[in-house]
BAMAR-291318 format. One record per atom (N, C-alpha, C, O): residue in one letter; x, y, z. Coordinates in steps of 0.001 Angstrom, whole numbers, padded with zeros to 6 digits, always signed. Example, Ala and Ser with C-alpha at 12.3 -4.5 7.8 and 13.67 -1.06 7.14 Angstrom:
# residues 2
A+013190-005690+007800/A+012300-004500+007800/A+013200-003300+007800/A+014236-003319+008465/S+012850-002250+007080/S+013670-001060+007140/S+012900+000030+007870/S+013409+001138+008039/
This chain:
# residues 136
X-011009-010486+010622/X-009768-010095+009989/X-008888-009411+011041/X-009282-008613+011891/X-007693-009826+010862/X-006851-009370+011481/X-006801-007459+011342/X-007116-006795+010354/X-006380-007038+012468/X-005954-005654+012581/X-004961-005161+011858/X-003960-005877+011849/X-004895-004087+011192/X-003615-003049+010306/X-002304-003236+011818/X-002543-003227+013025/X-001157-003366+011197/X-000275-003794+012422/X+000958-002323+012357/X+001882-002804+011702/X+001168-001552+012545/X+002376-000268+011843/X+003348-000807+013015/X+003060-000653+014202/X+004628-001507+012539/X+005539-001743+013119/X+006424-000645+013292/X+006778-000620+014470/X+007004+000398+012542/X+008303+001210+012384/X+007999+002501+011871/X+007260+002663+010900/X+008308+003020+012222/X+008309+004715+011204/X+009584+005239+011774/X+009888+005436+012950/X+010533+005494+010237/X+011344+006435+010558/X+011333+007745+009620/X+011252+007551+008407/X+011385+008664+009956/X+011088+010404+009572/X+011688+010845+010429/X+012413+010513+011367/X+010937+012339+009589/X+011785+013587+010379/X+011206+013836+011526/X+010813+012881+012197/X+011021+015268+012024/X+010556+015894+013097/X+009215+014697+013952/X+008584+013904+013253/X+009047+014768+015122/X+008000+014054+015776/X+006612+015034+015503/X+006399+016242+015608/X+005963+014097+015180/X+004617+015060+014528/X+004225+015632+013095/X+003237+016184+012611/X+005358+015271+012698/X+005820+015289+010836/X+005301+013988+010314/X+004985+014152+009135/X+005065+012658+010744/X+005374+011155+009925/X+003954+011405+009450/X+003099+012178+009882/X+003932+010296+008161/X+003001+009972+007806/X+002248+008775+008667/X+003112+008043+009149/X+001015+008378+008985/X+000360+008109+009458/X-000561+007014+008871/X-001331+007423+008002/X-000632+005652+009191/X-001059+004597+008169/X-002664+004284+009225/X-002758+003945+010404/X-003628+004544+008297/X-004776+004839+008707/X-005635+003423+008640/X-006562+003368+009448/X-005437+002188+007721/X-006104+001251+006980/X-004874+000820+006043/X-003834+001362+005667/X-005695-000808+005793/X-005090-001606+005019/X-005511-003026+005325/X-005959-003537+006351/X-005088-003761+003502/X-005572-005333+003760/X-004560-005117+002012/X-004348-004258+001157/X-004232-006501+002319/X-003943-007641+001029/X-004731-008389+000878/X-005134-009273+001635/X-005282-007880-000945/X-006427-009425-001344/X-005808-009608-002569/X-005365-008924-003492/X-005980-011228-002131/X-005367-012097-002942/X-006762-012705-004370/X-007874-013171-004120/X-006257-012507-005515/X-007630-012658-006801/X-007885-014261-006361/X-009072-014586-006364/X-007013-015201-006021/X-007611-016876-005542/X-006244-017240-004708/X-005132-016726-004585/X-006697-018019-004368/X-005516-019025-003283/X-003951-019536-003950/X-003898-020619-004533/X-002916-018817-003836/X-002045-019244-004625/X-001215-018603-005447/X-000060-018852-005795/X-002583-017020-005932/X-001787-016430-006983/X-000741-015877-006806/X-000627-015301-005724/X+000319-015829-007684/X+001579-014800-007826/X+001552-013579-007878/X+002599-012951-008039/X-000015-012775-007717/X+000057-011499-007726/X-000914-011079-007075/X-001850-011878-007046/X-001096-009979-006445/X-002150-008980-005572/X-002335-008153-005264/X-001254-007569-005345/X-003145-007393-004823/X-003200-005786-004893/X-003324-006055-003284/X-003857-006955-002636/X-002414-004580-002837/X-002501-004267-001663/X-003088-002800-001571/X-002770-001983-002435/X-003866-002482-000626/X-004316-001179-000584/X-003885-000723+001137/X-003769-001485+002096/X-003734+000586+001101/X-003023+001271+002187/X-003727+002751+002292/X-003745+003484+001303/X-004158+003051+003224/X-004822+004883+003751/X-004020+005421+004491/X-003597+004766+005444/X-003668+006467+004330/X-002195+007234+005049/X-002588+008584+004835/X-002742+009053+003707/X-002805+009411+006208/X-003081+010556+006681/X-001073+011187+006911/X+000014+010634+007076/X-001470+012270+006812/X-000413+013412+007158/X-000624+014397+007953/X+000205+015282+007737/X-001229+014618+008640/X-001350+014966+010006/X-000430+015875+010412/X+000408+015514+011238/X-000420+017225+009903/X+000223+018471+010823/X+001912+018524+009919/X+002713+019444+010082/X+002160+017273+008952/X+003432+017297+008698/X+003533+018137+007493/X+002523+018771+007189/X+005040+018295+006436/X+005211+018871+005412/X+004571+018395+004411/X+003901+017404+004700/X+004524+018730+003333/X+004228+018024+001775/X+004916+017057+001631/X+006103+017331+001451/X+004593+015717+001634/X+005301+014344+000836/X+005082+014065+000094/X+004471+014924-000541/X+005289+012584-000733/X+004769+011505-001587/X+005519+010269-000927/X+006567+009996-000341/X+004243+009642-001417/X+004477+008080-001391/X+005209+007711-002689/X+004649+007702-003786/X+006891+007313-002427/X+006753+006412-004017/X+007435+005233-004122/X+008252+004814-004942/X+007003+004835-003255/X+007523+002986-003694/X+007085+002032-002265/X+007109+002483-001120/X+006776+000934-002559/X+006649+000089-001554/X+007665-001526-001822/X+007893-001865-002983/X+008119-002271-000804/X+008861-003661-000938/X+008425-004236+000009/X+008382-003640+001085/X+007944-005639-000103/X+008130-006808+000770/X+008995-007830+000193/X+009154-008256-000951/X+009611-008150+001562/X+010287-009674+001217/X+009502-010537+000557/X+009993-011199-000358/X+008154-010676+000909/X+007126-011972+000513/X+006948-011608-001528/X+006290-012432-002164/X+007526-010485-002238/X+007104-009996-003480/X+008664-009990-004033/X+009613-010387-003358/X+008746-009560-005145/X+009365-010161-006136/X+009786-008144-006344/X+010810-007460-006337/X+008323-007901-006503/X+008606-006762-007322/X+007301-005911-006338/X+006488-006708-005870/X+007044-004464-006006/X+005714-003469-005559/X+005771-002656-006532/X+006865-002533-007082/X+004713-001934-006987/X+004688-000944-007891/X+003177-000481-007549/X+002094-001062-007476/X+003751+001202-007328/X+001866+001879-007144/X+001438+002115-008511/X+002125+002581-009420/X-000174+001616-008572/X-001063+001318-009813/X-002123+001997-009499/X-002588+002153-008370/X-002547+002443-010582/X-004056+003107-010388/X-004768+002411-011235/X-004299+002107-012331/X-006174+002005-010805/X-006999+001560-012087/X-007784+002880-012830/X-008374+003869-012395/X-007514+002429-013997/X-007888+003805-014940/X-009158+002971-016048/X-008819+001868-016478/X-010474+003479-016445/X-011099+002946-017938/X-010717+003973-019039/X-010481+005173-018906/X-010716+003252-020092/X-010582+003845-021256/X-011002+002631-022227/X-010921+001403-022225/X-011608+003893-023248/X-012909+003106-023879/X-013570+001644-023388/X-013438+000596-024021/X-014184+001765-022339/X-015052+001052-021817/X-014250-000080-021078/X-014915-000505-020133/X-013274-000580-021181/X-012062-001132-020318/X-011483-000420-019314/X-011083+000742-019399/X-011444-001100-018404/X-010828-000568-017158/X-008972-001911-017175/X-008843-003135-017174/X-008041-000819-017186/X-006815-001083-016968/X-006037-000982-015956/X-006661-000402-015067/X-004750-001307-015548/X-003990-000788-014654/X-003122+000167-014843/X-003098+000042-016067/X-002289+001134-014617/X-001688+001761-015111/X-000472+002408-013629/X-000779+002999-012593/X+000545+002083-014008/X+001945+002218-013329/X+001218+003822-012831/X+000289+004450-013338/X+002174+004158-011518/X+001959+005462-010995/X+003211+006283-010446/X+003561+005528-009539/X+003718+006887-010430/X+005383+007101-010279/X+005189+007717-008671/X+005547+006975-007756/X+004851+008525-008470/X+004770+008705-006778/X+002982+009267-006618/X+002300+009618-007581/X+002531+009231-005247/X+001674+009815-004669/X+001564+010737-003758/X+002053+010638-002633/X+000658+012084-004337/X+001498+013405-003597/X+000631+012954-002211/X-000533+012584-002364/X+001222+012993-000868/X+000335+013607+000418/X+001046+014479+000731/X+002245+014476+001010/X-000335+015958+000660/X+000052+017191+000575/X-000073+016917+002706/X-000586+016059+003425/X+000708+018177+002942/X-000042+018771+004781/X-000979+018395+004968/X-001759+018628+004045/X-001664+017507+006318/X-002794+017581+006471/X-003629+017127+005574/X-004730+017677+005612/X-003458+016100+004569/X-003860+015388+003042/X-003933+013826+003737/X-003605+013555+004892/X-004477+012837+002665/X-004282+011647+002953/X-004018+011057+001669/X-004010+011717+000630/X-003810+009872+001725/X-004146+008320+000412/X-004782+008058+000464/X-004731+007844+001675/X-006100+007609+000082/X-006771+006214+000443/X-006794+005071-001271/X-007300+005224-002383/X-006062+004133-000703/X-006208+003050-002086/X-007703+002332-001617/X-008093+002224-000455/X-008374+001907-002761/X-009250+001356-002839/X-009364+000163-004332/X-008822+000389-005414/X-010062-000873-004060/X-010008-001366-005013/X-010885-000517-006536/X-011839+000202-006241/X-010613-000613-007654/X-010577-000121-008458/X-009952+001622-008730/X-010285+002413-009612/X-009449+001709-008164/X-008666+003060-007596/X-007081+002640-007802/X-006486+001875-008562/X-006685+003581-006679/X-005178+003544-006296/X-004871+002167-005399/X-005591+001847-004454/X-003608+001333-005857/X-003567+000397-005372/X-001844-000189-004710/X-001895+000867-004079/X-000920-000622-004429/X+000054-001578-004697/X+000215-002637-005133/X-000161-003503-004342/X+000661-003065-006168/X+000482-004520-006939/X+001611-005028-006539/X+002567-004290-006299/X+001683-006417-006398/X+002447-007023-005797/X+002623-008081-006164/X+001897-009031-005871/X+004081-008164-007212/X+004126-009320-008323/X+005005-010134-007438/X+005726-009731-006525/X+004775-011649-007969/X+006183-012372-007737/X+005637-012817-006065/X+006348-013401-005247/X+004562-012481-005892/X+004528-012907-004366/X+004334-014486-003941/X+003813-015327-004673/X+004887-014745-002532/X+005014-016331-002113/X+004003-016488-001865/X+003092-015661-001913/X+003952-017717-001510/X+002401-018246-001956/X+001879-017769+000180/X+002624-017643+001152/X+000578-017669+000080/X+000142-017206+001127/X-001233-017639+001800/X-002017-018210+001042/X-001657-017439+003181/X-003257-018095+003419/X-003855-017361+003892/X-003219-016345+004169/X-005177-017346+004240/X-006240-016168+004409/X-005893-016224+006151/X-005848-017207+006891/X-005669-014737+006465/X-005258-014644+007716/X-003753-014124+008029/X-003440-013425+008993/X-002800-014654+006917/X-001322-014547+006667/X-001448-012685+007108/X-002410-011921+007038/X+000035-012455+007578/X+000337-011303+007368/X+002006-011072+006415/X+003070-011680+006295/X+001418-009908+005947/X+002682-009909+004805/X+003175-008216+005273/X+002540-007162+005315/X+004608-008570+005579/X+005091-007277+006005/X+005738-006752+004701/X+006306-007406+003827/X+005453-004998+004798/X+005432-004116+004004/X+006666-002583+004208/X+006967-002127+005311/X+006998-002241+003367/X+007681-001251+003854/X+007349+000277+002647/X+007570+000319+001437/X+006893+001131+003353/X+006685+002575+001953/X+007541+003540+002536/X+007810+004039+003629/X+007951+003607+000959/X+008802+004882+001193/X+008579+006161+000078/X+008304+006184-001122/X+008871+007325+001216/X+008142+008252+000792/X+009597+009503+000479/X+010716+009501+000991/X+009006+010448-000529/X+010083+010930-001709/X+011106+011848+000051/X+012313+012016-000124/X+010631+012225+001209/X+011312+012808+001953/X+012253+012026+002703/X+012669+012417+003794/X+012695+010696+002061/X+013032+010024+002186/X+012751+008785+003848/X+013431+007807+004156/X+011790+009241+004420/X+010696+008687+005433/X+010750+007287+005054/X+010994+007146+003855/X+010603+006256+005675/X+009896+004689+005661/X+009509+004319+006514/X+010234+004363+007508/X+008043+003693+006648/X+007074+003358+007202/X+006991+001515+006954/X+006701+001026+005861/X+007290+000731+008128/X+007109-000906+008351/X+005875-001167+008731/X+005421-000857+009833/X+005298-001719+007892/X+004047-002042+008500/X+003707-004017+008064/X+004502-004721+007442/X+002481-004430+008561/X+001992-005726+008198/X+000673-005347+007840/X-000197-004668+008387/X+000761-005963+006787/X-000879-006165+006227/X-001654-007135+006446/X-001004-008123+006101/X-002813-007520+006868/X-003815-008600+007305/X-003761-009281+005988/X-003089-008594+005219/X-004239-010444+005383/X-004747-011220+003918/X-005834-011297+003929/X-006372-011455+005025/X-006658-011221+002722/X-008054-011338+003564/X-008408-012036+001454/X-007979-011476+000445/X-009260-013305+001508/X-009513-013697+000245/X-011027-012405-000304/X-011753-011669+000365/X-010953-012601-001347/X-012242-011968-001898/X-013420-012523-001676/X-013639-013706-001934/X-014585-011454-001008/X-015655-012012-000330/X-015519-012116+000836/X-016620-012117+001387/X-014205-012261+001929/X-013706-012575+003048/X-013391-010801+003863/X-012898-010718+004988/
């Protein structure tokens, strides 16, 4: 699998940015219109942020999701921002915290799909995500 790629960061002070630690896009089969992306992001010496929103060109629509169960079902459930406190991190994982990613073009194992998060201090972070199929 391809390497986490961090193209861009723009923020405040040098030594303030958030910090993209990990990441992959998996796709549920070959084709689908939708996928969860997961992303790990350290804060490292900077202020209190949040993560709250992500866009790619390759998607339609990003929205951060958490998987939540209730009564014995496990759901998705919309997430409005993610705090990274000082010195805090993210880590999405599957069945956890995630980016869903509707409306996406169709894609192949190996593809990279560039990403952009933006965070409530008004910060954005360019990055590419590797594809990687399930099992892969």
């Amino acid at each position: 699998m391809r390497a986490l790629l961090p193209l861009l960061l723009l923020a405040g002070p040098a030594g303030a940015e958030p910090l993209v630690t990990g990441g992959h896009l998996t796709l549920p089969y070959p084709g689908a219109p939708s996928a969860a992306a997961y992303v790990s992001l350290a804060n490292p010496g900077g202020p209190d942020d949040a993560l709250t929103g992500a866009s790619s060109p390759l998607a339609a629509e990003a929205m951060l999701h958490e998987s939540v169960e209730a009564e014995g079902m496990m759901r998705m459930e919309p997430v409005g921002a993610l705090p990274l406190p000082a010195d805090g991190a993210i880590v999405m994982a599957p069945g956890g915290l995630h980016l869903m990613l509707m409306g996406l073009e169709p894609m192949d194992e190996g593809d990279l799909l560039s990403l952009t998060l933006s965070f409530e201090s008004g910060a954005t972070l360019a990055l590419e995500l590797p594809l990687s199929l399930p099992g892969g």
